[in-house]
DSSP file (Angstrom, degrees, kcal/mol; ACC not computed):
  #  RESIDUE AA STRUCTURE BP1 BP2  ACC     N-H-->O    O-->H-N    N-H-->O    O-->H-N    TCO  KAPPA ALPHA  PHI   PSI    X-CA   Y-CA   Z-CA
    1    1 A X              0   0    0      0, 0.0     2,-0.1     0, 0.0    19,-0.0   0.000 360.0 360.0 360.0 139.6   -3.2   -6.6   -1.6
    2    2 A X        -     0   0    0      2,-0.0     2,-0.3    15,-0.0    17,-0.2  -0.503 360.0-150.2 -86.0 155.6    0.1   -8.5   -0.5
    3    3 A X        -     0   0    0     -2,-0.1     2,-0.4    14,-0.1    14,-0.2  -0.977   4.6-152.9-152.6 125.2    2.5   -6.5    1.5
    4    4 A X        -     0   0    0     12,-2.5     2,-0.4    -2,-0.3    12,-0.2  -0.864  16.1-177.6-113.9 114.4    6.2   -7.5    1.1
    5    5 A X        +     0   0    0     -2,-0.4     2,-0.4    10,-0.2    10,-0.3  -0.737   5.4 174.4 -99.6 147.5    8.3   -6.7    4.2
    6    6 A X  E     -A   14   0A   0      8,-2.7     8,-5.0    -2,-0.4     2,-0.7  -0.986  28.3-120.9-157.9 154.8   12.2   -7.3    4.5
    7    7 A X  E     -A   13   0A   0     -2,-0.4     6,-0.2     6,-0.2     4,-0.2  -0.796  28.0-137.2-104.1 100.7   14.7   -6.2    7.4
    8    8 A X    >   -     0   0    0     -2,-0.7     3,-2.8     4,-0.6    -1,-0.0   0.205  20.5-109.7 -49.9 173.8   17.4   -4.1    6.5
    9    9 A X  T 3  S+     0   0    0      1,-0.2    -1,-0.1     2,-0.1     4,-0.0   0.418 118.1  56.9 -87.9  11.8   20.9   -4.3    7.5
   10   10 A X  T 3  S-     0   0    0      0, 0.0    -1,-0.2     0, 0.0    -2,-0.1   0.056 126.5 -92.6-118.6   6.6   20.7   -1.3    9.7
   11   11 A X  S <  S+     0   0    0     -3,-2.8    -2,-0.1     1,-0.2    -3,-0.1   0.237  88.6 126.2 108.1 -37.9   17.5   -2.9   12.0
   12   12 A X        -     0   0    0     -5,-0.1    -4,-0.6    17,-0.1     2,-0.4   0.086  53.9-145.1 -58.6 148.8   14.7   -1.2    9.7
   13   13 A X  E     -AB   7  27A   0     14,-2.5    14,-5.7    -6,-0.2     2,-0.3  -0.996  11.5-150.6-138.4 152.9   12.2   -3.0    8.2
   14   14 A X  E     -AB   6  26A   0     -8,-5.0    -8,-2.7    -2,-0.4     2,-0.3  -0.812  14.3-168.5-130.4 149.5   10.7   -1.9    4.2
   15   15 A X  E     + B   0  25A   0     10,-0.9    10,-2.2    -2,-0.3   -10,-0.2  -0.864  12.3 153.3-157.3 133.6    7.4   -2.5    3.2
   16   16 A X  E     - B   0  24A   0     -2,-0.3   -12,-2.5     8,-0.2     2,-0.6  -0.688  36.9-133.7 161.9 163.9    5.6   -2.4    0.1
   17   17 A X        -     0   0    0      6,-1.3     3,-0.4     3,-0.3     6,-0.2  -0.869  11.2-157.7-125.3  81.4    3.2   -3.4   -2.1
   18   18 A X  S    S+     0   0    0     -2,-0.6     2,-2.4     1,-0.3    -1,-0.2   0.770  86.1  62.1 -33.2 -61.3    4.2   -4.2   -5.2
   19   19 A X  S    S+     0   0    0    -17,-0.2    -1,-0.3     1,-0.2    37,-0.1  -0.113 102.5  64.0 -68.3  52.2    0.3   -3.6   -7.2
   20   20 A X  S >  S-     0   0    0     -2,-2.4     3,-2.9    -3,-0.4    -3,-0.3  -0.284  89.6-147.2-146.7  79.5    0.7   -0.1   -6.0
   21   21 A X  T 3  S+     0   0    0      1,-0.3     3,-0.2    -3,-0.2    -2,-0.1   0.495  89.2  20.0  -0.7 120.3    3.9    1.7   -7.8
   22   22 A X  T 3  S+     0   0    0      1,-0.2     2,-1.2    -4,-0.1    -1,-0.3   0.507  83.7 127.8  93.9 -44.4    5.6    4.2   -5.3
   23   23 A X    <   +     0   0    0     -3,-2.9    -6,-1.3    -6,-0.2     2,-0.4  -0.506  39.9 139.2 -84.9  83.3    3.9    2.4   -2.0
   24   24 A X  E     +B   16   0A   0     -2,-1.2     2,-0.2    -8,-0.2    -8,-0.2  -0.955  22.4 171.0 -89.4 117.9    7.6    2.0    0.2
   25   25 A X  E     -B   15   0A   0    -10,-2.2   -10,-0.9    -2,-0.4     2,-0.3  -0.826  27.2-138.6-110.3-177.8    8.2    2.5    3.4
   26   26 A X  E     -B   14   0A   0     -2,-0.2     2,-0.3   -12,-0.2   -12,-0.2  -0.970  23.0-172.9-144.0 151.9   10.6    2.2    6.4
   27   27 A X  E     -B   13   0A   0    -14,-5.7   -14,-2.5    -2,-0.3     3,-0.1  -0.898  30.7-142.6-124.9 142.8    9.7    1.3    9.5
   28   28 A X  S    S+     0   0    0     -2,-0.3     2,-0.2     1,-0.2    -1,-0.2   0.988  99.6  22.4 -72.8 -74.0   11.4    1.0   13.3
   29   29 A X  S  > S-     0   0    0    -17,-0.1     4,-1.9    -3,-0.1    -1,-0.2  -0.731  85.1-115.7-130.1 136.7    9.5   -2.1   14.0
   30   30 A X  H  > S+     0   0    0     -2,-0.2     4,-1.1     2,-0.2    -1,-0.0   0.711 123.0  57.3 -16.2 -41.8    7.8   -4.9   11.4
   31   31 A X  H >> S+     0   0    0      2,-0.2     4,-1.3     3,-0.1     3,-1.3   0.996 103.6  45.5 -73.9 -66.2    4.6   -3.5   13.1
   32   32 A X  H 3> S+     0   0    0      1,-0.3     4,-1.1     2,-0.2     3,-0.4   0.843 114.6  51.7 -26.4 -69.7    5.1    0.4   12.1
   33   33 A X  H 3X S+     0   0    0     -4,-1.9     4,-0.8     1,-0.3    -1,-0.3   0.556 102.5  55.2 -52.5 -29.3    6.0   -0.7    8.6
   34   34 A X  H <X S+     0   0    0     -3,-1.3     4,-1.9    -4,-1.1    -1,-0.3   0.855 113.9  43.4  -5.2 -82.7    3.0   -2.7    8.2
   35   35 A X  H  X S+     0   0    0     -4,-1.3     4,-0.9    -3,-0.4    -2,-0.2   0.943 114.9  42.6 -29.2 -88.5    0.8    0.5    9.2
   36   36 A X  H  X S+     0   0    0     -4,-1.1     4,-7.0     1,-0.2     5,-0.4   0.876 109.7  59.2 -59.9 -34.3    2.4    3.2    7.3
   37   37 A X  H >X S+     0   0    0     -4,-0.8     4,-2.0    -5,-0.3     3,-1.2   0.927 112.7  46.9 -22.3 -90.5    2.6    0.7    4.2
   38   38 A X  H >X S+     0   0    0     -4,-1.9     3,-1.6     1,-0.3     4,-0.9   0.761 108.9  46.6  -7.4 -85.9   -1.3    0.7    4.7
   39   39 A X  H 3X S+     0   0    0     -4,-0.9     4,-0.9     1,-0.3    -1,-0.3   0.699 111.8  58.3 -70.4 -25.6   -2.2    4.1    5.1
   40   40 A X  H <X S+     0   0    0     -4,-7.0     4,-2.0    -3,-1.2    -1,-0.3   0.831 101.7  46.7 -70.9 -16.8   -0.2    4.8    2.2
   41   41 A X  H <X S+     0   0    0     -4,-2.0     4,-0.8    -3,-1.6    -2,-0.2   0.548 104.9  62.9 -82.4  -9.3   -1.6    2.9   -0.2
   42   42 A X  H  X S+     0   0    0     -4,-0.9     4,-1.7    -5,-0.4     5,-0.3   0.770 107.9  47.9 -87.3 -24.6   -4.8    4.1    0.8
   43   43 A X  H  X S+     0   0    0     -4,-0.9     4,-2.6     1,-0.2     5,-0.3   0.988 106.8  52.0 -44.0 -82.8   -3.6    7.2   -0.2
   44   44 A X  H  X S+     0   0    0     -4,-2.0     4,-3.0     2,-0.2     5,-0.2   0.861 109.1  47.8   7.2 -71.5   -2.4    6.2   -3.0
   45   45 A X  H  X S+     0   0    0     -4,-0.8     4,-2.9     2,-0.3     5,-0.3   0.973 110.8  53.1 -80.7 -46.3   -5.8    4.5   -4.2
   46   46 A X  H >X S+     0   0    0     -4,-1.7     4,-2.0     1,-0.2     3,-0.6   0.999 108.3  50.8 -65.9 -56.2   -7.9    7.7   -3.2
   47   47 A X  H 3X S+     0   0    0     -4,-2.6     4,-1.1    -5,-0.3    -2,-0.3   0.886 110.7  48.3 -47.2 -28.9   -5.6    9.8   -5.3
   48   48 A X  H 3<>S+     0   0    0     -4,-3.0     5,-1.6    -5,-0.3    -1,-0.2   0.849 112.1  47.8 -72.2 -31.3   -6.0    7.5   -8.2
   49   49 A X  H X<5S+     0   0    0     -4,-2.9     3,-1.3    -3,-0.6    -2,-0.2   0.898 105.4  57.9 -85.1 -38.0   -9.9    7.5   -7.7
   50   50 A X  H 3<5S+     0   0    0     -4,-2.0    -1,-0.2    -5,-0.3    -2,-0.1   0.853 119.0  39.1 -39.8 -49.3  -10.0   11.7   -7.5
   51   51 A X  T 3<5S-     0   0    0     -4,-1.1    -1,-0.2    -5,-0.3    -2,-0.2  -0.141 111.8-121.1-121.8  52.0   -8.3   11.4  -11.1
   52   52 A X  T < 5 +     0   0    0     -3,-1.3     2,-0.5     1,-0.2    -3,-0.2   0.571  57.3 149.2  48.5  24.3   -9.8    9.0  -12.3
   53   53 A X      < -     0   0    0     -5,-1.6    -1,-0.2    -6,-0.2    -2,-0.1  -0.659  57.5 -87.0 -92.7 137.1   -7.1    6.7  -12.9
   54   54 A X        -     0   0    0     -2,-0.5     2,-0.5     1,-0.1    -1,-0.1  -0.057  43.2-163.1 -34.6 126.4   -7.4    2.6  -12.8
   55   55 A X    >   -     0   0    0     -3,-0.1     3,-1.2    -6,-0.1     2,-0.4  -0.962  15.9-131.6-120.3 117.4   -6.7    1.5   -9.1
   56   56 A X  T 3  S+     0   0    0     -2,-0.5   -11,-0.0     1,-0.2    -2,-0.0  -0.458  81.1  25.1 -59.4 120.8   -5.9   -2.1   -8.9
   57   57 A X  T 3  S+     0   0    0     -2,-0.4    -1,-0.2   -56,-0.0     3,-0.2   0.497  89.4 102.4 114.9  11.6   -7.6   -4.5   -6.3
   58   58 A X    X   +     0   0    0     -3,-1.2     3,-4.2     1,-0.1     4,-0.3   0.978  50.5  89.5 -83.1 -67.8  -11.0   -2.4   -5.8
   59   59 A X  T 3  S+     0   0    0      1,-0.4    -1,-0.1    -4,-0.3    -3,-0.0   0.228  94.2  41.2  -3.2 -61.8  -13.2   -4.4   -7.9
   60   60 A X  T 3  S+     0   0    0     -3,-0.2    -1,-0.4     1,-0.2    -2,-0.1   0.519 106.6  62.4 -78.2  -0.1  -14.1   -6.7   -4.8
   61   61 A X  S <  S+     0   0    0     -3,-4.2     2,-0.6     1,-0.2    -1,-0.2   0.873 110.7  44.7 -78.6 -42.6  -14.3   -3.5   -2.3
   62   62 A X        -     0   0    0     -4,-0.3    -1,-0.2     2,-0.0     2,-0.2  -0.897  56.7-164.9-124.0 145.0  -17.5   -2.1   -4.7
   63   63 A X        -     0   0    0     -2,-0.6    -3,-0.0    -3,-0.1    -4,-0.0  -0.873   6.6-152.0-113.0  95.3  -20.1   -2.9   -6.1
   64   64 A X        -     0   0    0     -2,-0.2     2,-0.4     1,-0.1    -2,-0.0  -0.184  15.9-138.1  26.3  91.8  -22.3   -1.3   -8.7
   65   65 A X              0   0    0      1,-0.1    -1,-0.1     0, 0.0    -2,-0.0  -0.815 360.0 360.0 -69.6 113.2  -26.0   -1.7   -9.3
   66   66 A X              0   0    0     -2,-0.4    -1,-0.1     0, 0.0    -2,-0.0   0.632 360.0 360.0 -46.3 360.0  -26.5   -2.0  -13.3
């Protein structure tokens, strides 16, 4: 998944991941924002798999035996 960063005008850097609705952060450092970005969207994708809802970009994490 691509992760789009920009630096606000206050020093901040924003993060997010467009194929995941909702997945924003802000960050102190490029690095921080980077991170929580991450760990939310993994969030994110496990709450979508708990209720059964489409999560974009797994297809190549599993695989299925027919």
């Amino acid at each position: 998944m691509r992760i789009e960063l920009e630096m606000e005008d206050d020093g901040r850097w924003i993060a997010e991941i467009p194929e995941l609705p909702g997945v924003m952060v802000y960050g102190a450092t490029r690095e921080q924002a980077i991170s929580k970005v991450k760990a939310l969207a993994l969030r994110t994708m496990a709450d979508q798999i708990e209720n059964e809802s489409p999560v974009s970009g797994l297809d190549c994490l599993f695989a299925v035996p027919a």
